[in-house]
C-alpha positions in Angstrom: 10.0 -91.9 89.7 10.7 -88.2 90.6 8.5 -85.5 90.0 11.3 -83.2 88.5 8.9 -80.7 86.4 8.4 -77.3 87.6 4.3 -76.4 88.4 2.6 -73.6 88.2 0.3 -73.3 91.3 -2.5 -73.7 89.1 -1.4 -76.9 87.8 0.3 -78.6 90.9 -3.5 -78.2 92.5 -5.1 -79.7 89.0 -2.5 -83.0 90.0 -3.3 -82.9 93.1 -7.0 -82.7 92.8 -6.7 -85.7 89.7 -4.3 -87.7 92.7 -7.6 -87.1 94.9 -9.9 -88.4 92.6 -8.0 -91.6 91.8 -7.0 -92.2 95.4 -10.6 -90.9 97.4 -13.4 -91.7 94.9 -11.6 -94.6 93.0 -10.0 -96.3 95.3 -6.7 -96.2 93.1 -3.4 -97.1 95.6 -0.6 -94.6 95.8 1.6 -96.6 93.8 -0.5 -96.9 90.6 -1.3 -93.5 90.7 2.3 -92.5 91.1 2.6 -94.5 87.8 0.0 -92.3 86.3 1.1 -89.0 87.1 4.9 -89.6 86.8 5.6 -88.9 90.6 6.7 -90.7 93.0 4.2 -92.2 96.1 5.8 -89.4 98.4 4.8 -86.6 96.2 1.4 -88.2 96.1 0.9 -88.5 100.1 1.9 -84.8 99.8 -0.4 -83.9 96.9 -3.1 -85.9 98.9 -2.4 -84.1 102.5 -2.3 -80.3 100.4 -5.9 -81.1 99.1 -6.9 -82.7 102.7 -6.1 -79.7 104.7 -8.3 -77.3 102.7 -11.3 -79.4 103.8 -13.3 -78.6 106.5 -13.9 -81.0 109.2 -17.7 -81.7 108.2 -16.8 -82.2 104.7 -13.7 -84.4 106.5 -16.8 -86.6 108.5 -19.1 -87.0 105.0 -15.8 -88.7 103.6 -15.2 -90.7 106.2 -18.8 -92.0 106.2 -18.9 -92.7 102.3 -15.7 -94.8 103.1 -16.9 -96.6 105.8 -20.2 -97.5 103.5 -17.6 -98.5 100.7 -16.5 -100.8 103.5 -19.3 -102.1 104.8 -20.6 -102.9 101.6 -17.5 -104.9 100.6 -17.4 -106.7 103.9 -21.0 -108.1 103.4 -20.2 -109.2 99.8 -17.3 -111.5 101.3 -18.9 -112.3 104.8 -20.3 -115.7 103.7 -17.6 -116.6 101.5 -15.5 -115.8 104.7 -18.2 -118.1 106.9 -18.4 -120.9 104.2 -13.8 -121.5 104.8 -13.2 -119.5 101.7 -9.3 -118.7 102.5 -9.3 -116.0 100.2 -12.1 -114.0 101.3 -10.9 -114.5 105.3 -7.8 -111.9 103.7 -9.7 -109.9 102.1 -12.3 -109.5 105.2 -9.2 -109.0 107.9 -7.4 -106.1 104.8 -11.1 -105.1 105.0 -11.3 -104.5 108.6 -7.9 -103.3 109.4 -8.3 -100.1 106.5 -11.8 -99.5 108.4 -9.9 -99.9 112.2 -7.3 -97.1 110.3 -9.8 -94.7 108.7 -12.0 -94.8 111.6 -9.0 -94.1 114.4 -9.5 -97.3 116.1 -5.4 -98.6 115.5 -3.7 -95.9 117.8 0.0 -96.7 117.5 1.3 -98.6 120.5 4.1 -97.1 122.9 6.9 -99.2 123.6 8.7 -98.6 126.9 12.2 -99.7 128.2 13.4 -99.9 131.4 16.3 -101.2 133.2 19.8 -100.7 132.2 21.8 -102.8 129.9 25.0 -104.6 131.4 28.3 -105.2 129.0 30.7 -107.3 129.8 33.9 -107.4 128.5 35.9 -110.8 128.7 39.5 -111.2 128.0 41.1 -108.0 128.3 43.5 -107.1 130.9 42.3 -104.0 132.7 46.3 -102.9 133.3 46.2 -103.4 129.1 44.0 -100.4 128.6 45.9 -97.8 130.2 
């Protein structure tokens, strides 16, 4: 769904502070809150990245530390379901760690380098043919 209705500044920074809410303190994903608001998940990474750059960096460190205690605390709750085979909670652990690997900077994106040339070989054509 678009987000095809004019703002004022005043009310695109209400959205985007109720997008914040949902996605920071509730833990709501972009999809469902696109729902909400009658956006689409673009316009909510956008609304989420306007209220993110007027934070400053401590403030940026105290969230980052609330979510990591979010996460910590969830990873305990399905560590010994995890231990005991439970296939379930071995997902939820590894979705677990990955978001904390992501929020704390740890999964940097890897390069991927080419080298060498590539070789094409045409068969069946007579070279005179292509003149």
């Amino acid at each position: 769904m678009e987000d095809k209705v004019r703002r004022t500044p005043e009310e695109a920074l209400d959205q985007a502070e109720r997008v914040w809410q949902m996605r920071v303190h509730e833990g709501v994903p972009h999809r469902t809150i696109a729902k909400r608001e009658g956006v689409s998940q673009q316009r909510v990474s956008q609304l989420l990245q306007m209220i993110r750059d007027q934070i400053p960096p401590r403030d940026i460190d105290h969230l980052v530390q609330e979510a990591v205690d979010r996460y910590e605390f969830l990873r305990g709750a399905y560590r010994a379901k995890a231990a005991a085979g439970d296939k379930d909670a071995v997902k939820i652990l590894l979705s677990i760690e990955a978001e904390m690997r992501k929020l704390l900077g740890l999964d940097q994106p890897t390069r991927v380098e080419q080298s060498g040339g590539v070789r094409y070989e045409v068969t069946g054509l007579n070279p005179s043919d292509l003149t």
